[in-house]
N, C-alpha and C positions, 0 to 999 in steps of 0.2 A: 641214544639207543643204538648204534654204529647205523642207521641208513642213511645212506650219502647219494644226496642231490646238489646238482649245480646251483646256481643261485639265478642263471637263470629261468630255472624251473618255475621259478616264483611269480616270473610275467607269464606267463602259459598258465598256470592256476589260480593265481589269484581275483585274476577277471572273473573267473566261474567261480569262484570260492564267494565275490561280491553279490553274486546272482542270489544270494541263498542257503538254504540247505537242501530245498527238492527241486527245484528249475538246475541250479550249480551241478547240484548231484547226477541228476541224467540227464546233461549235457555232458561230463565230464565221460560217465561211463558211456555213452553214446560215441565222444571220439574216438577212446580206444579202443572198444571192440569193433566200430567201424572201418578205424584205420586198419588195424590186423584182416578184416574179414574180405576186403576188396585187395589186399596183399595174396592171401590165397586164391581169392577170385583170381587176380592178374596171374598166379602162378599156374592156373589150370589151365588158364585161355592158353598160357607159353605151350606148356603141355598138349595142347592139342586133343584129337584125336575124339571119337564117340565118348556118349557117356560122360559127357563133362560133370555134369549136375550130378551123377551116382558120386563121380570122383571127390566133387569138395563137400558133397555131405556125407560121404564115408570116412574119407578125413578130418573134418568138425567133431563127427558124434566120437570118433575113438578117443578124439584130444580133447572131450569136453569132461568127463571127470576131475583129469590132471590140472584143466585151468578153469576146472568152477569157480574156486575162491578165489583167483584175481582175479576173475572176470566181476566176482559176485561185492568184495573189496574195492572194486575201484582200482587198482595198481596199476604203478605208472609201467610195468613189466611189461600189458597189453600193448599199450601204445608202444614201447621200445620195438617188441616183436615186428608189430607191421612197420612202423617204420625203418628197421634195421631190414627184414624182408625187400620194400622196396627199393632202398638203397644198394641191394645185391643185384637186383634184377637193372634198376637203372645204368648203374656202374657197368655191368655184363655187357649192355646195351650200348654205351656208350653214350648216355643224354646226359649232357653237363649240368643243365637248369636243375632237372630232376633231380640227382646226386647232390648238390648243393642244400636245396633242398630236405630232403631225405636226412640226411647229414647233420644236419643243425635239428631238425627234430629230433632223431633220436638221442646227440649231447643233450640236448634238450631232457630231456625223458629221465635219463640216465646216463651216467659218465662210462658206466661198462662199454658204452656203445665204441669206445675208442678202439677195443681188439675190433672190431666190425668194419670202422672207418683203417685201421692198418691191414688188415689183410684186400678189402678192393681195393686199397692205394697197390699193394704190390701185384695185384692182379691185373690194374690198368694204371700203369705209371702217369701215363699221361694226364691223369685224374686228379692227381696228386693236390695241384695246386689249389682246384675246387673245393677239394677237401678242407684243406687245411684250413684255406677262407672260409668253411661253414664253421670249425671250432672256435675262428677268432671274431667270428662274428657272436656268435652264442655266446662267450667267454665279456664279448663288449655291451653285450645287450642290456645287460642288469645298469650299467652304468647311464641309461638315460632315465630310468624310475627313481634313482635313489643318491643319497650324494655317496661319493667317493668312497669319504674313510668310511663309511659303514658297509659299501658294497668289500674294500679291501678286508675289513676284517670277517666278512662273509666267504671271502675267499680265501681267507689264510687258516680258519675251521675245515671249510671244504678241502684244502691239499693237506692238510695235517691228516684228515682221516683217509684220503685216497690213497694214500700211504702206508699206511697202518693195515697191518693184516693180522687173524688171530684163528687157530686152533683149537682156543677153549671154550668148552660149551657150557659150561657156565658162567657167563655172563649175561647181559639181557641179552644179544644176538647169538641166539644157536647156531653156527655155519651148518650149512647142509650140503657141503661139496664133498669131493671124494675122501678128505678127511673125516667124514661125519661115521660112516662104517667101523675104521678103526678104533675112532673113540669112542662109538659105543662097546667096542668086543672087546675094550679094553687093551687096546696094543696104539700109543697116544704116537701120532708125529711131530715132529718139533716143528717150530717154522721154518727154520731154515732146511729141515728137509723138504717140507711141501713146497718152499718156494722152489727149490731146482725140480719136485717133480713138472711146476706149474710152466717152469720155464722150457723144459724138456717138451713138454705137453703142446707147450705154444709152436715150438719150432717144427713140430712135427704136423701139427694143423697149418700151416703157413705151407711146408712140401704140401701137403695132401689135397687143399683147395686147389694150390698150382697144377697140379696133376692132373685135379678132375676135371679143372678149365679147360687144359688140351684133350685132354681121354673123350668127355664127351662131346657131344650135340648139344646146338644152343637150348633145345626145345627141354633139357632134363637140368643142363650143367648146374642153373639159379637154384633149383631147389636141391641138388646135392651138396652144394658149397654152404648154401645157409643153413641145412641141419648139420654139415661139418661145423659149422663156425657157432651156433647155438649149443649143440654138443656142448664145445668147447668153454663157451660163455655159460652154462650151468655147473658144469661137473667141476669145472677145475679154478672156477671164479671165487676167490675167499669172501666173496660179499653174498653171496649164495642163501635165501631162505626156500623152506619148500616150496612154494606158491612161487618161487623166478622158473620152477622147471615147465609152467605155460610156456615161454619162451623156448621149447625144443620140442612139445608137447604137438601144436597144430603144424609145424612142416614134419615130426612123424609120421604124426598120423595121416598124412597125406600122403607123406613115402609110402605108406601100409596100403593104401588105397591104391597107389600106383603100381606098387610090388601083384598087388591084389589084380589088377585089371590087366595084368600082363601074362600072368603062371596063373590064373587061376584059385580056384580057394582051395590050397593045397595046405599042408601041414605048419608048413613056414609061416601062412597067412596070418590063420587062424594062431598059431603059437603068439608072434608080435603084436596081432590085434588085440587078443586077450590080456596078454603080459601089460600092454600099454592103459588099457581099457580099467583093468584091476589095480593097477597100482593108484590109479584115483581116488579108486573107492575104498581105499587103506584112513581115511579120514572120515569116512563117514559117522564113525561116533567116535568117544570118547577114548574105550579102550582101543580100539585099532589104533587111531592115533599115535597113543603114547606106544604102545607096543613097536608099531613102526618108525617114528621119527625120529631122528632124521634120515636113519642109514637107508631105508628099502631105494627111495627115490634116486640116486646117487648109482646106487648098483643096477634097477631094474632098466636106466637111462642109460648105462655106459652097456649094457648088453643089447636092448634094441639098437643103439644108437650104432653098433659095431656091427651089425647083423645089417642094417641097411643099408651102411655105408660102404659094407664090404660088395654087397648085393649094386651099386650104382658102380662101385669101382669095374665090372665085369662086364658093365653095358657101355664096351669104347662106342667109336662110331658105325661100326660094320654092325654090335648088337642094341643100336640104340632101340627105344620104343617104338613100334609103329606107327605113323599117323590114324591109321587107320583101326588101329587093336578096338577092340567090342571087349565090355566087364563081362564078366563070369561071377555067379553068385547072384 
């Protein structure tokens, strides 16, 4: 069906997949949305300031439409998210264990997690090595469960599709990346043109987190860099289905929340919060659905997502947040 998971994926669920179908089941969704939900926790405490508790539940409730149905699905996206979250923050930090860590869960999770583990590698070089050791760990793990040739030909599936990228929405997997708009309105991209957009794309998110690393303060930098780099991992990722845009969904809405508690509930606010909030509920039956999928998600993400990005770009260090800001609203 083009979804592509490592094969170590397999020792990480199949322990809970033995439990059952209801013990397995919420356990499984217990990790991820645990994992994600003490990632934003950690991210509010970075943040500081009054108002903690407004802060991450004004941020949950705006990004809970958008990742209903992975939350509700079980997707391994949840767990990717917090664990890619905290890998940003550990990395920023500089804790080696943690990033290691971090690292090999999200491979783990999901293979996408490699633009995540490339950009903190050029963010803290010095990282590098940890890194790398969490992929070849992850990469080795499958091989104490299972014999060889059947892990080798588990992994010669696995890099034939990681490979493989596709534009047409007719097949079983609909892309829902930025190519999803054009081919519904009927103006198709080739591949080879998306891949240099993807790759134009990438190199300009690789400037842009580097930027924001030195622009801001430690107490904002994690949560800019990670809706930059989720951004980036939805909109422009050709493995893309709607339910992955959870994954850019709760550090929005947290941005909103932050945007919110800093200017007040001004127009800007409420516009993002709304835009973010509704485009969830474009699923809620049937006909919205089809009406909207896959193009709304793709466009209403790369417009928050530009709007808040441009908004953290503005807060170097002289206008970082206050410790002390008090919410409005």
């Amino acid at each position: 069906m083009g979804y592509l998971y490592a094969p170590a994926f397999a020792v990480l669920y199949v322990p809970l997949l033995k439990l059952g179908p209801y013990l397995g089941n919420i356990l499984w969704h217990m990790l991820g949305f645990s994992v994600l939900t003490f990632a934003a926790m950690r991210q509010v405490r970075k943040l500081g300031g009054q108002e903690q508790t407004w802060l991450l539940s004004l941020g949950l409730f705006l990004a809970l439409p958008v990742a209903l149905a992975a939350l509700r699905n079980g997707q391994a996206t949840i767990l990717l998210t917090g664990a890619c979250w905290f890998l940003t923050l550990s990395t920023l930090e500089g804790r080696r264990a943690e990033s290691f860590f971090w690292a090999m869960l999200a491979i783990i999770a999901k293979p996408t997690a490699i633009i995540m583990l490339l950009l903190t590698g050029a963010l803290r070089p010095r990282l590098i090595p940890v890194l790398v050791l969490a992929v070849l760990v992850a990469l080795a793990m499958p091989y104490g469960f299972a014999s060889s040739d059947y892990v080798n030909a588990q992994y010669h599936d696995f890099f034939r599709l990681l490979t493989s990228m596709t534009v047409d929405p007719t097949g079983p997997f609909v892309p829902a990346d930025f190519t999803a708009p054009f081919m519904r309105f009927g103006i198709p991209i080739s591949e080879f043109d998306a891949t240099i957009v993807r790759v134009v794309a990438g190199l300009l998110t690789l400037w842009l987190v580097l930027q924001l690393d030195r622009r801001l303060e430690a107490n904002i930098s994690g949560l800019a860099i990670f809706l930059a780099a989720a951004f980036y991992m939805c909109v422009f990722n050709p493995r893309v289905e709607q339910n992955t845009y959870a994954m850019v969904a709760v550090p929005a809405g947290l941005s909103i929340a932050l945007l919110w508690r800093e200017k007040g509930a001004g127009a800007m606010c409420w516009f993002l919060a709304a835009f973010l909030f509704v485009t969830g509920l474009t699923s809620a039956n049937l006909q919205l659905h089809d009406l909207f999928h896959p193009w709304l998600r793709p466009i209403s993400i790369t417009i928050i997502g530009c709007v808040l990005v441009g908004w953290f770009w503005t807060q170097d260090r002289q206008k970082a947040p206050a410790a002390g800001a008090v919410a409005h609203g």
